[in-house]
Residue frames relative to the residue before (quaternion, step in Angstrom):
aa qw qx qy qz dx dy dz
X 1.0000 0.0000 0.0000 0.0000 0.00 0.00 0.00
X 0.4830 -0.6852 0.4945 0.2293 3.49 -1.07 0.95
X 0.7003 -0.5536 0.4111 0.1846 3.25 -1.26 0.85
X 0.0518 -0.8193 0.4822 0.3059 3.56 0.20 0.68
X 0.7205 -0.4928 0.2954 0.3883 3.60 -1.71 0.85
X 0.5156 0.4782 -0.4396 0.5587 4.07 0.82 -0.71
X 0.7183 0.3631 -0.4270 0.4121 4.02 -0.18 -0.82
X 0.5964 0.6142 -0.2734 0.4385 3.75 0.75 -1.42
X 0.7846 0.2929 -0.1817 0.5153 3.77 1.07 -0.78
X 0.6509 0.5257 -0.3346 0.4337 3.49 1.16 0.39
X 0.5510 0.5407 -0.2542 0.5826 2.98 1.73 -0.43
X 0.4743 0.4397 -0.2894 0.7057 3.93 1.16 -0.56
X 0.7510 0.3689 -0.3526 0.4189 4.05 -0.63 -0.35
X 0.5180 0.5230 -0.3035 0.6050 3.80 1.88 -0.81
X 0.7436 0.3148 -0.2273 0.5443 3.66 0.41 -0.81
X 0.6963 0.3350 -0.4871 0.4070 3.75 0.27 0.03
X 0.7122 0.5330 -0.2952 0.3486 3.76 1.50 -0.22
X 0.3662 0.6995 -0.3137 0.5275 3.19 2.24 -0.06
X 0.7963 0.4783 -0.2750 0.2482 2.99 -0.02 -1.87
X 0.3763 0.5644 -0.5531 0.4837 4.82 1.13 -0.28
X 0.8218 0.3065 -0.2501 0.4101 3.07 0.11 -1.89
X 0.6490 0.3029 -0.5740 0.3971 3.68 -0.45 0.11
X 0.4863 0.5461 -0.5245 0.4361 4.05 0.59 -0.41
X 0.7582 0.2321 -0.3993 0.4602 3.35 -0.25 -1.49
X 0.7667 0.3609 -0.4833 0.2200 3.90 -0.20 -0.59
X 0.5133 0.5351 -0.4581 0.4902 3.93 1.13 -0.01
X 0.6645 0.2744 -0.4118 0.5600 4.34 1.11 -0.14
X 0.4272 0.5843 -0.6299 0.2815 4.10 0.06 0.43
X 0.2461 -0.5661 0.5600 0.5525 3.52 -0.69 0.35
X 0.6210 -0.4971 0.5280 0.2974 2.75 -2.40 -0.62
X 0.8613 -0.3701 0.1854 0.2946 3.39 -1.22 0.82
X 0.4903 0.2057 -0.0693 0.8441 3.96 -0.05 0.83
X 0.6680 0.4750 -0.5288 0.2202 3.71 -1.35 -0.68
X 0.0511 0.8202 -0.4921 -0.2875 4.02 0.33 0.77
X 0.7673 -0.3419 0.3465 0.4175 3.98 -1.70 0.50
X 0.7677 -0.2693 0.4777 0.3315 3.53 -1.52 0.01
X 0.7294 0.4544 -0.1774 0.4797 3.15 0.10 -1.92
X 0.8199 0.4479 -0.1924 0.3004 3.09 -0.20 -1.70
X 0.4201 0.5674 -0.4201 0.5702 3.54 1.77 -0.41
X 0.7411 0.4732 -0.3144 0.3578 3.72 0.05 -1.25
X 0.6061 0.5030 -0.3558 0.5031 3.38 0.93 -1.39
X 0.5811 0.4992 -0.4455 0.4633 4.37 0.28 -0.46
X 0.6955 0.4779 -0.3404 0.4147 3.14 0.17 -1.03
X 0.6480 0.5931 -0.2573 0.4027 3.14 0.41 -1.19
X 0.5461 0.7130 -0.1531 0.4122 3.01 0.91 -1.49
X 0.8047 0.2186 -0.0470 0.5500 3.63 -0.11 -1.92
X 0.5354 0.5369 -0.4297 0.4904 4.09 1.10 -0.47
X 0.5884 0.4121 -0.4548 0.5263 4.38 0.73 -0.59
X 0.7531 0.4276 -0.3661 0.3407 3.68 0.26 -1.74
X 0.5299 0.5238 -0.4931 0.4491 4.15 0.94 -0.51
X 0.6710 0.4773 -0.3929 0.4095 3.77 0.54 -1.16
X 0.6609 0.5715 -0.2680 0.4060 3.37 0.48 -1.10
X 0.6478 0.3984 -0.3010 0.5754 3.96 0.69 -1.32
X 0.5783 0.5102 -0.4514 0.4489 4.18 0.62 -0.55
X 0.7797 0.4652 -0.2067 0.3646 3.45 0.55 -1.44
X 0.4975 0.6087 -0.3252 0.5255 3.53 1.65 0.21
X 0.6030 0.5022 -0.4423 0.4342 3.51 1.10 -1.59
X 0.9362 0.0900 -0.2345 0.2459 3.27 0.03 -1.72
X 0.8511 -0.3056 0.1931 0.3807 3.82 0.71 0.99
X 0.4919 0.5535 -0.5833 0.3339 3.70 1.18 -0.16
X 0.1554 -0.7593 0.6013 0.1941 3.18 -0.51 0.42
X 0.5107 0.7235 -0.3075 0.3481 3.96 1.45 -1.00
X 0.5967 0.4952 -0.2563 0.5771 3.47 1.69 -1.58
X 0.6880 0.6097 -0.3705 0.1328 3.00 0.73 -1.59
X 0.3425 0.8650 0.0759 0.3586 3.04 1.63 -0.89
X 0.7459 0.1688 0.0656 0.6410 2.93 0.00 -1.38
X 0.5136 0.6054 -0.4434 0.4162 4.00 0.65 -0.80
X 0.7669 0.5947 -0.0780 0.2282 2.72 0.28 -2.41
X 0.5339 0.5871 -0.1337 0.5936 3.55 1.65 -1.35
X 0.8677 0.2622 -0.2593 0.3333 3.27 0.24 -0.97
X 0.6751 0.5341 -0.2784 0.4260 3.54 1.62 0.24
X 0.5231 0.4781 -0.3633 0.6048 3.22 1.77 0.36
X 0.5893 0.5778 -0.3415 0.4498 3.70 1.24 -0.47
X 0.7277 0.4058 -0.2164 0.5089 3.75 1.13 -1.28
X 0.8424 0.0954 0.0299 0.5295 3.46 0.91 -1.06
X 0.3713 -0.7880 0.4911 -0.0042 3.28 0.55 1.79
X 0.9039 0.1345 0.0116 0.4058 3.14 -0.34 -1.71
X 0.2985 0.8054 -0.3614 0.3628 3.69 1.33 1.28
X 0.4765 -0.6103 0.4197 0.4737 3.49 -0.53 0.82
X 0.6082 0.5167 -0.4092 0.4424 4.27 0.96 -0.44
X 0.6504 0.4984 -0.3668 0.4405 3.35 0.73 -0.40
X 0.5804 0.4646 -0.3439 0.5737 3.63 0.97 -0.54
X 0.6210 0.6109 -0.3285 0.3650 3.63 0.68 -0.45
X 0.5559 0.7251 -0.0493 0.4036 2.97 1.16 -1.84
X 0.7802 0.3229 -0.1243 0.5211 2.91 0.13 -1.82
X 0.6388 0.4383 -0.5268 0.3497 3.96 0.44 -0.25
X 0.6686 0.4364 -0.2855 0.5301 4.27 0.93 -0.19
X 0.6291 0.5918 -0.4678 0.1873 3.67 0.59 -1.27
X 0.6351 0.5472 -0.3350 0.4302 3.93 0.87 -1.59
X 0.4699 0.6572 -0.4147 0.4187 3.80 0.82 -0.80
X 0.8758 0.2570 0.0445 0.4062 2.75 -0.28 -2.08
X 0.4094 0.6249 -0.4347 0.5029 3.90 1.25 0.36
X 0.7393 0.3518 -0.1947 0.5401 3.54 0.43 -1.78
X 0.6916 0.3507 -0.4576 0.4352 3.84 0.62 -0.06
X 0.7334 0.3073 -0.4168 0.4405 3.43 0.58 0.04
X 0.5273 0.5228 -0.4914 0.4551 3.48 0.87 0.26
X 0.5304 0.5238 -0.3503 0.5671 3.90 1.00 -0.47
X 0.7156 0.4395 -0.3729 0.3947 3.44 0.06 -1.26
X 0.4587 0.7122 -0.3139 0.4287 3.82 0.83 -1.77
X 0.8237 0.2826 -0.0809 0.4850 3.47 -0.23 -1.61
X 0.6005 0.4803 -0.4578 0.4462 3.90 0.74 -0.16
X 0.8597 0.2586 -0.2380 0.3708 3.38 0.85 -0.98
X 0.3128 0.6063 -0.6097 0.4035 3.92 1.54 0.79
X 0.6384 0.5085 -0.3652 0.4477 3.62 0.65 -1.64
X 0.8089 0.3227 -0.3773 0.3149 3.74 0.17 -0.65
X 0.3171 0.7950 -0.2342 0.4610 3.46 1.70 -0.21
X 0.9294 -0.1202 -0.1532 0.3136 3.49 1.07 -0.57
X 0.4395 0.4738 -0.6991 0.3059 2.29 0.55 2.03
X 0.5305 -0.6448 0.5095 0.2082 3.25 -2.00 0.27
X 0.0482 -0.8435 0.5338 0.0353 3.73 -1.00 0.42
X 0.1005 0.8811 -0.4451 0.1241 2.76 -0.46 1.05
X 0.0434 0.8276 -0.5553 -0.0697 3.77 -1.07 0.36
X 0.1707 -0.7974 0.5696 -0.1033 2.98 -1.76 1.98
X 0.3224 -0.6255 0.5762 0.4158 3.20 -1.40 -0.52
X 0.2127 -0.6404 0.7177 -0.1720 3.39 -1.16 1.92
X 0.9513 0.0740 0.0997 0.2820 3.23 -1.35 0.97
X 0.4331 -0.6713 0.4439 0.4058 3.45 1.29 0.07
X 0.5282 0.3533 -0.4335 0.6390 3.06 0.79 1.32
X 0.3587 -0.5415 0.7088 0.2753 3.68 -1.71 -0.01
X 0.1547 -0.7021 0.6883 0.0967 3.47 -1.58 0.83
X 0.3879 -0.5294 0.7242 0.2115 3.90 -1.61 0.12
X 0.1735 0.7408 -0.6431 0.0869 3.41 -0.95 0.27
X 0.2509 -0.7456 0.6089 -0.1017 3.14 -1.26 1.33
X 0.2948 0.9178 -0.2551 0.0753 4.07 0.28 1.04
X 0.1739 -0.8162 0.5497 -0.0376 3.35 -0.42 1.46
X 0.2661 -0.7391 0.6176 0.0375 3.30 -1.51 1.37
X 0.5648 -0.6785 0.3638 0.2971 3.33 -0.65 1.15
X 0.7117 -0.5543 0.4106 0.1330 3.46 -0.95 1.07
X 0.6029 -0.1520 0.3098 0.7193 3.13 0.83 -1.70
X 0.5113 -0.3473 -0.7801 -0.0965 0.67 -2.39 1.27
X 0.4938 -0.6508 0.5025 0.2831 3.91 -1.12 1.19
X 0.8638 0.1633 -0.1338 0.4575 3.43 -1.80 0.58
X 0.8548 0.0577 -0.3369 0.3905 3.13 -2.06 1.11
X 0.9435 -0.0510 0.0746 0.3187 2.71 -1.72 -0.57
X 0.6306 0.5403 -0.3321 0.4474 3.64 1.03 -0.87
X 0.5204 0.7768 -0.2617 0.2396 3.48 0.84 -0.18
X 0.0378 -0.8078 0.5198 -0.2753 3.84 1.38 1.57
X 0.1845 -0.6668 0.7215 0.0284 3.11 -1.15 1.65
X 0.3984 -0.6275 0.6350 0.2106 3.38 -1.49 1.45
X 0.2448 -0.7507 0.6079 0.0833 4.31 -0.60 0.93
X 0.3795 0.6915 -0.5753 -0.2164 3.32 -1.24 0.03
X 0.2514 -0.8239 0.5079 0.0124 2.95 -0.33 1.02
X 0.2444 -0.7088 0.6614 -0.0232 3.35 -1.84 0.83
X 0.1992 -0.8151 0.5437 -0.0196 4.14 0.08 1.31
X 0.2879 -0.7810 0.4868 0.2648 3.51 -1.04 -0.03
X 0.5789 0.3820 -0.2723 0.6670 3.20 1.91 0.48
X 0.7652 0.3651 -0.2012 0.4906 3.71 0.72 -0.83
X 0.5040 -0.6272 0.5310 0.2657 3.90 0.82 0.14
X 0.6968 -0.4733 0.4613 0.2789 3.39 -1.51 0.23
X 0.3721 0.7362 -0.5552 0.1060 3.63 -1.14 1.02
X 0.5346 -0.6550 0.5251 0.0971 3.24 -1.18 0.94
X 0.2270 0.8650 -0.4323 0.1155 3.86 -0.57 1.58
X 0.2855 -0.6028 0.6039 0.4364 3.88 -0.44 -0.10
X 0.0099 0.6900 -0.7237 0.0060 3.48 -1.30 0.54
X 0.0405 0.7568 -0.6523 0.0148 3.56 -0.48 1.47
X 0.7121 -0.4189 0.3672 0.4273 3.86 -1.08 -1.20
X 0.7463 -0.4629 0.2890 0.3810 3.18 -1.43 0.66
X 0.6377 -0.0264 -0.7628 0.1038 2.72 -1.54 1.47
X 0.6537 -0.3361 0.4489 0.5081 4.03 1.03 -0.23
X 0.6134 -0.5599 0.4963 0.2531 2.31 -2.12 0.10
X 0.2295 -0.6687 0.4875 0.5124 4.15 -0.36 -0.52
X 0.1643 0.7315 -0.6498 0.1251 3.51 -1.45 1.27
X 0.1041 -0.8476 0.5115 0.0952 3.48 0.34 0.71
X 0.6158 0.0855 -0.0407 0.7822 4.15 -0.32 1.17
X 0.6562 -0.2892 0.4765 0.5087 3.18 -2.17 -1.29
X 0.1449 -0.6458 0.7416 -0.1095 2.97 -1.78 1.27
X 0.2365 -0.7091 0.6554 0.1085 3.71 -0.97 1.41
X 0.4711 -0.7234 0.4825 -0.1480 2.64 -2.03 1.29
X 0.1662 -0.8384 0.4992 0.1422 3.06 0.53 1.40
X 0.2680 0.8181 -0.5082 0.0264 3.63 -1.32 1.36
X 0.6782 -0.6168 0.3703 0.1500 3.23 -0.91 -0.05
X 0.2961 0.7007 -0.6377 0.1214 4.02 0.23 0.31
X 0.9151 -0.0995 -0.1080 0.3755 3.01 -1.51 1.73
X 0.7368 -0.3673 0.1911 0.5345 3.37 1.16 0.29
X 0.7027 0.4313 -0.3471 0.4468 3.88 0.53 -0.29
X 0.4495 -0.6523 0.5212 0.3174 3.41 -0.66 0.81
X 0.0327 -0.7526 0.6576 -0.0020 3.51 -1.37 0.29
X 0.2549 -0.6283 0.6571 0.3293 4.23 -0.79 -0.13
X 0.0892 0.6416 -0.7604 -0.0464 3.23 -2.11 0.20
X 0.6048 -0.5767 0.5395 0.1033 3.00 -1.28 1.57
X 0.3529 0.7319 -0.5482 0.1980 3.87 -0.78 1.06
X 0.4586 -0.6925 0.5561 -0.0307 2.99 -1.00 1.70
X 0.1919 -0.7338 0.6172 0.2092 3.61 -1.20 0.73
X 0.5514 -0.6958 0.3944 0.2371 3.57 -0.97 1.27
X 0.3733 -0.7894 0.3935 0.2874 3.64 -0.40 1.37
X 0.6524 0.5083 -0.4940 0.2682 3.67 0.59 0.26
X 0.8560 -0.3688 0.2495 0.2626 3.35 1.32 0.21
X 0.7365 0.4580 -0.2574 0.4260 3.01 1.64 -0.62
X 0.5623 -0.6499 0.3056 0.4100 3.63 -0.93 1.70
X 0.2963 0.6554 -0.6008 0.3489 4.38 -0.08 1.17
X 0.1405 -0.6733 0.6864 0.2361 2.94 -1.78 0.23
X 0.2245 -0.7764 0.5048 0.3033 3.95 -0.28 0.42
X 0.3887 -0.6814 0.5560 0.2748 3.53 -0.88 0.41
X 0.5443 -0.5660 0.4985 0.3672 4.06 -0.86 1.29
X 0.8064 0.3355 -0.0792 0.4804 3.13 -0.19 -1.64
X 0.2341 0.8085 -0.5399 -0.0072 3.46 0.23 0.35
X 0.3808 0.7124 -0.3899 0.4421 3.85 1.36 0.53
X 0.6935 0.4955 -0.0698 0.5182 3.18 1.16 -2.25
X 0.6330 0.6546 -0.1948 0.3646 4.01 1.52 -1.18
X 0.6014 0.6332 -0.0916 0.4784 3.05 1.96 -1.29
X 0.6559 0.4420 -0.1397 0.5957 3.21 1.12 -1.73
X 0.7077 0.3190 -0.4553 0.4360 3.66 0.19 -0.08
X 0.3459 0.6453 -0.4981 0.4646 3.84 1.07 -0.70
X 0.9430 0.0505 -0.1842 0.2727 2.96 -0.95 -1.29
X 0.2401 0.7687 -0.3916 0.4450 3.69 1.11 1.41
X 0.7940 0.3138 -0.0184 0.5203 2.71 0.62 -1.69
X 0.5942 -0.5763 0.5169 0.2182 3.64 -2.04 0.20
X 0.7089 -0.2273 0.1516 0.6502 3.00 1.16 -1.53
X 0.2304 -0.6858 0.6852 0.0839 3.39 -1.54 1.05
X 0.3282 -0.6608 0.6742 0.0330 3.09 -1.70 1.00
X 0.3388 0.8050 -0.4870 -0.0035 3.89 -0.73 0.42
X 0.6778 -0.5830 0.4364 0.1013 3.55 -0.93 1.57
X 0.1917 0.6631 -0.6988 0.1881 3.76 0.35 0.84
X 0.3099 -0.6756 0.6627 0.0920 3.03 -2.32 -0.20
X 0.2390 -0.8037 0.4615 0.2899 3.32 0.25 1.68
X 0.3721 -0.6946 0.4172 0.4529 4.08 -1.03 -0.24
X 0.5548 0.5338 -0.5251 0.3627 3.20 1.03 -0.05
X 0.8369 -0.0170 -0.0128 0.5469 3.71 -1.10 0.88
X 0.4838 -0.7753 0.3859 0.1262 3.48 1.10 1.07
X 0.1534 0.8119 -0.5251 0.2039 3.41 1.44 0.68
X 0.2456 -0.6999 0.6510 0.1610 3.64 -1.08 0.73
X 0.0717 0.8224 -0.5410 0.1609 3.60 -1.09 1.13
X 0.1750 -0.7969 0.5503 0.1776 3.73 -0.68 1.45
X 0.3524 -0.7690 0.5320 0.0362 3.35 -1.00 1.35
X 0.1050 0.7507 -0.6518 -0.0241 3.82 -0.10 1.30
X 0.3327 -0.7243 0.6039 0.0062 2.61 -2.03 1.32
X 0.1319 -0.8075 0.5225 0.2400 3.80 0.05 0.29
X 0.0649 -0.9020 0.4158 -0.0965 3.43 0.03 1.35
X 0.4405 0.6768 -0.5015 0.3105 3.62 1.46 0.46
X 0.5719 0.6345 -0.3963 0.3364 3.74 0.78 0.00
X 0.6687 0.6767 -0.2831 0.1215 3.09 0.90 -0.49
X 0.4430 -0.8114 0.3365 0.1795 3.50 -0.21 1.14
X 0.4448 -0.7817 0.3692 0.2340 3.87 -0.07 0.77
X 0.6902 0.4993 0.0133 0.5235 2.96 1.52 -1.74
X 0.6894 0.3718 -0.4166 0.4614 3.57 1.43 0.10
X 0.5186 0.5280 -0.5344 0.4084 3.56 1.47 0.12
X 0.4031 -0.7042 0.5648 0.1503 3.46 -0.75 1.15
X 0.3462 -0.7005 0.5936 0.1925 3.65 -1.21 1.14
X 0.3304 -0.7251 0.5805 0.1675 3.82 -0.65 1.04
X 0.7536 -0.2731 0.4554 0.3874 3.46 0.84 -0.54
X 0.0434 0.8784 -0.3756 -0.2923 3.65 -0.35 -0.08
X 0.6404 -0.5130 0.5613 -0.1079 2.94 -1.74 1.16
X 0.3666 -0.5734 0.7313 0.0438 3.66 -1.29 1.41
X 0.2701 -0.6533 0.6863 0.1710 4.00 -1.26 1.05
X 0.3658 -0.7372 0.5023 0.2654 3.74 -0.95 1.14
C-alpha cells in the first residue's frame, strides 16, 4: 500500500527538522579538541612566561616586573601565574629598593672646577621641598685648595636673615637638633655652617634633613627638606688639602 501524501509530508517536515541538528553536531569540535582562541590565548600565554623567565636570567628586574604583573593580571588562574607569583614579590621589593636608592642618588651633583685661582670639589643637593621658585636653596659642600672644606646653603639674592651667628633649628630623620651658621661678610646670599666637619659627618648619616632658615626678602620663614641618603663620599673629589681662611 502506498504511502498516503499527509504521512509522505510528515516524514519530510521530520527530515527538514533533523537535518540543523545533525549540521550543528557534525561543526562541534571533538572532545579534548581546544577552540581557536583558547589555542592562541596558550601560546600567548607560555610566549610572556619564556620572556619573563629570560628577563630573570639576565637581571632586568624593571621588565621583570612589569612582564610578571601583566601575566597574573591577564591569566590569573594559569599554570604561569602560579609560576610567577613564586619570584614576582622578590624581585618587586628589589626593584622597588633599588628604584629609590638610585632617585636619592640622582640628586646630587658633583662636580670639579677652577674657582679663585684655586680648584674646588663640590657636592650639590636642592631641597626637595618646598618645590619650584624662589624657595629653591642649594645645600653645597664644598672642598677649595686654598679655602679648606665647608658646608653651606647658597640660595638667591637678597640671603638669608642671620645677623653674626644665628642657630638653626633642624631636623635629621626626624629629631630636631641646632646648627650654628654665620652669613658670609662679602655678601653672598649663603649661610655657612660653623661646624662644617661635625655638619658633614652627620649628612652622610642621615636620610633626610629638614632646616628652618629665613629668606630676607619679606623675612618669610621656610623649612627646607633635603633628602640626603644618596650621597656618595667617594664622588666628592679631594683637591688636595687646604687651611679654611
Amino acid at each position: 500500500m502506498k504511502p498516503s501524501l499527509s504521512h509522505t509530508a510528515a516524514i519530510a517536515l521530520c527530515a527538514a527538522w533533523m537535518l540543523p541538528g545533525c549540521s550543528q553536531q557534525g561543526a562541534a569540535p571533538a572532545s579534548g579538541t581546544a577552540s581557536p582562541q583558547a589555542s592562541a590565548e596558550s601560546a600567548d600565554v607560555a610566549r610572556n612566561l619564556d620572556t619573563y623567565r629570560q628577563l630573570l636570567r639576565i637581571h632586568n628586574d624593571e621588565m621583570a616586573v612589569t612582564m610578571g604583573k601583566d601575566i597574573v593580571s591577564r591569566y590569573p588562574d594559569s599554570a604561569a601565574a602560579k609560576e610567577v607569583q613564586q619570584t614576582l614579590p622578590e624581585i618587586e621589593q628589589r626593584y622597588t629598593v633599588a628604584s629609590e636608592k638610585n632617585r636619592l642618588a640622582a640628586l646630587w651633583l658633583y662636580q670639579v672646577s677652577p674657582m679663585a685661582g684655586g680648584t674646588q670639589s663640590t657636592a650639590t643637593i636642592v631641597n626637595s621641598l618646598p618645590s619650584g621658585g624662589a624657595d629653591r636653596v642649594q645645600l653645597v659642600l664644598r672642598r677649595h685648595t686654598s679655602w679648606g672644606q665647608s658646608a653651606f646653603l647658597y640660595g638667591s639674592k637678597p640671603g638669608f636673615v642671620c645677623r653674626g651667628n644665628c642657630t638653626l633649628a633642624v631636623t635629621v630623620d626626624g629629631k630636631p637638633v641646632h646648627i650654628k651658621a654665620f652669613a658670609p661678610p662679602t655678601g653672598e646670599p649663603a649661610l655657612m655652617m660653623v661646624d662644617d666637619k661635625g655638619f658633614i659627618a652627620m649628612l652622610q648619616k642621615a636620610r633626610k634633613i629638614g632646616m628652618d632658615v629665613t629668606f630676607a626678602e619679606g623675612e618669610k620663614k621656610q623649612t627646607l627638606v633635603y633628602e640626603v641618603g644618596g650621597f656618595d663620599p667617594t664622588k666628592w673629589a679631594s683637591v688636595g688639602k687646604g687651611k679654611k681662611k
